[in-house]
N, C-alpha and C positions, 0 to 999 in steps of 0.2 A: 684466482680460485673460481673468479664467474664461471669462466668454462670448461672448470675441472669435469663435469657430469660428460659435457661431448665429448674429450678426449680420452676419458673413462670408458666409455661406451665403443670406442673407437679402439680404443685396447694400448693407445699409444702414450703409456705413461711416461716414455721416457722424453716424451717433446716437454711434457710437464716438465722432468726435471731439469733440462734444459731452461725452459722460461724460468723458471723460479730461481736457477743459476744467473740469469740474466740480469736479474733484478735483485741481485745481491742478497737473497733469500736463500741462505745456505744454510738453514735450520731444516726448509720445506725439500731444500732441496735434495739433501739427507735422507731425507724422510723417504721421497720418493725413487728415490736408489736402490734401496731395499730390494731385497730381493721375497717377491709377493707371492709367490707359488709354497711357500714355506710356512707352514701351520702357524709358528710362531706369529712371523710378521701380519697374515690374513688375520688372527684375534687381535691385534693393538691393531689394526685398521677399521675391524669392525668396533670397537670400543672406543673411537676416534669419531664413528657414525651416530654413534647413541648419544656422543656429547653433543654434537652438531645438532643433533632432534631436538635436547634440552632445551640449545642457546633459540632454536625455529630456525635453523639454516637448512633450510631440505631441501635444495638441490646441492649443495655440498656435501648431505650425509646419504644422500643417495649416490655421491659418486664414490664415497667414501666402502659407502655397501658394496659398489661393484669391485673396488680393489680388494677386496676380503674377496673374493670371486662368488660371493651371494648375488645374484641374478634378481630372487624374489624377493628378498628384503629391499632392495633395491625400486622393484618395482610397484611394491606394497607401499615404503614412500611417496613417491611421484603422484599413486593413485588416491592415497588418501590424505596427505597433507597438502600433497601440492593443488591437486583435485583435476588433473590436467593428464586425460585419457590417451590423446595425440602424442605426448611427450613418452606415455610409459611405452605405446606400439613402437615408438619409433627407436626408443633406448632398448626394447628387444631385439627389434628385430636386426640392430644394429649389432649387437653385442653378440647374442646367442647365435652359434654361428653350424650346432648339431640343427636342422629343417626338421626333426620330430619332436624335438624338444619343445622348439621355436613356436611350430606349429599349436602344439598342447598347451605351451602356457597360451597363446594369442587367443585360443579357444572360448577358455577359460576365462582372459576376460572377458573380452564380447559378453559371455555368455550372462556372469555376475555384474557387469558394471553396464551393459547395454541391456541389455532382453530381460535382465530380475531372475533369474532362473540360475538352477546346476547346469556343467557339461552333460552330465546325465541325462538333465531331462530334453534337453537336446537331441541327443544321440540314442533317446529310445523309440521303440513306436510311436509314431504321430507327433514326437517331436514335442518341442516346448508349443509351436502354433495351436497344436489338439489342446490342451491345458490351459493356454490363453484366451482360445473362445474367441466370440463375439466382444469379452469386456475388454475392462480397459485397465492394467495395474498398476497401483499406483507404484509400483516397486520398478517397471521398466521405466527407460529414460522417456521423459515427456517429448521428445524432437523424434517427428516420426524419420526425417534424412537418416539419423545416426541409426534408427533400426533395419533401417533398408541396407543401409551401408554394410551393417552390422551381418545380418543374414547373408548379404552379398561373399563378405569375407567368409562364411562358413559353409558358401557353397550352396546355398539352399535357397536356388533363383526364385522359384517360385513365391515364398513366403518374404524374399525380398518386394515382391510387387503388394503382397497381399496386405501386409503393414499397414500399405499406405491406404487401402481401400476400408480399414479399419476404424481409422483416423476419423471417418463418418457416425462410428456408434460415439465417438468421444464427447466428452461435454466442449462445446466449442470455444466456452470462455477459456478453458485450460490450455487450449491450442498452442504453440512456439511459431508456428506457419500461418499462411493463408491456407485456406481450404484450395483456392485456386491454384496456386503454388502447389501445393501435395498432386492436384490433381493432373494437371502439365506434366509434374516429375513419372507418375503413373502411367499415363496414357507414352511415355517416354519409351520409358521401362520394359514395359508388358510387350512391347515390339520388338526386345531385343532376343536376336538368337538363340544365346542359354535360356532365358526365360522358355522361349516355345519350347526349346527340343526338352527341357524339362517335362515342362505340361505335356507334351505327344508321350515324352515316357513314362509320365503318373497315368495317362491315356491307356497304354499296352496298347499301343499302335506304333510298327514295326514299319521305318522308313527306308524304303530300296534305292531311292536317289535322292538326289539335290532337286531335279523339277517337281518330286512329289512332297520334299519339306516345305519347297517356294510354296509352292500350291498350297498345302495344310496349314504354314503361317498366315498366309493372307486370311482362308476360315475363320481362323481363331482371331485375326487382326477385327474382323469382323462379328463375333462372335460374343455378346454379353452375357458376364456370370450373373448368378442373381444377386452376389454380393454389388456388382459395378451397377446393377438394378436399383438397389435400397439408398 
């Protein structure tokens, strides 16, 4: 059952049943025979999940949730009992196999379990960043990596760099990082491609080649905001 969750996620219930024939477990291995696409059998799987939560087996009752074909019961386990963000990205993105689907819940977390915010406030003008300011909440994850990461995955090059330049109004004792470390990561970052051709497009300055990007990145390579000032 240890790795009932990966082969869950994986879709491939029948190697379960399989092992658990192998191992002379023909009660589980019944079990798993089933036919799981059937309302029936999806509720006494999800009901099989709720005892697992009881006993505190939750990576068993989160694999438990994905054979009931619940996705987010599923992932609402891992992310709050297990407490383990990596684990729920990757049992998505493994399982959900619709890309808008996929896409929206991934969102969604980032959004509430990294940044402290709605997908909304995201996806409206000025973005969760306009709203964040200058401070510091105590509601986003304290590791500025994961907010960069975090913005990275939503697309939003820009505010992936800016994160980390933020990290400066923070109280320092609270830090996960070296200031140095954030700062390396930073001066990294800000060099990279999408970063710039972001920036040139929040710019409205309209690029006619490759020698006139080289050119304009180097600028900006050169170039201090007053936030990289403070």
């Amino acid at each position: 059952m240890d790795s009932s969750l990966y082969y869950m996620a994986l879709k491939k219930k029948n190697v379960l049943t399989h092992l658990f024939k192998t191992v002379k477990n023909n009660k589980m291995a019944e079990f798993f025979a089933q036919d799981f696409s059937k309302e029936h059998w999806q509720r006494i799987a999800a009901k099989n999940a709720f005892v697992l939560m009881g006993k505190q087996r939750f990576h068993h009752a989160a694999a438990f949730f994905l054979l009931s074909g619940s996705i987010k019961d599923a992932i609402q386990t891992i992310l709050r009992k297990c407490r383990d963000l990596q684990l729920a990205m990757v049992v998505l993105r493994i399982y959900e196999t619709d890309i808008e689907v996929q896409q929206a819940m991934l969102k969604e977390i980032l959004c509430r379990e990294v940044l402290g915010g709605s997908l909304e406030s995201v996806e409206s003008p000025g973005g969760i960043a306009e709203r964040i300011g200058n401070t510091c909440e105590h509601e986003r994850s304290g590791d500025p990596f994961l907010r960069s990461m975090a913005y990275w995955l939503l697309k939003d090059f820009s505010q992936s760099v800016y994160t980390l330049v933020q990290e400066a109004f923070c109280d320092a004792a609270g830090l996960r990082a070296p200031l140095s470390d954030i700062f390396n990561f930073y001066c990294f970052l800000r060099k990279h491609p999408l970063v710039v051709r972001q920036r040139v497009a929040d710019a409205g300055v309209t690029i006619y080649s490759t020698e006139q990007f080289l050119a304009i990145s180097k600028g900006l390579e050169r170039h201090v905001t007053p936030s990289e000032r403070r």
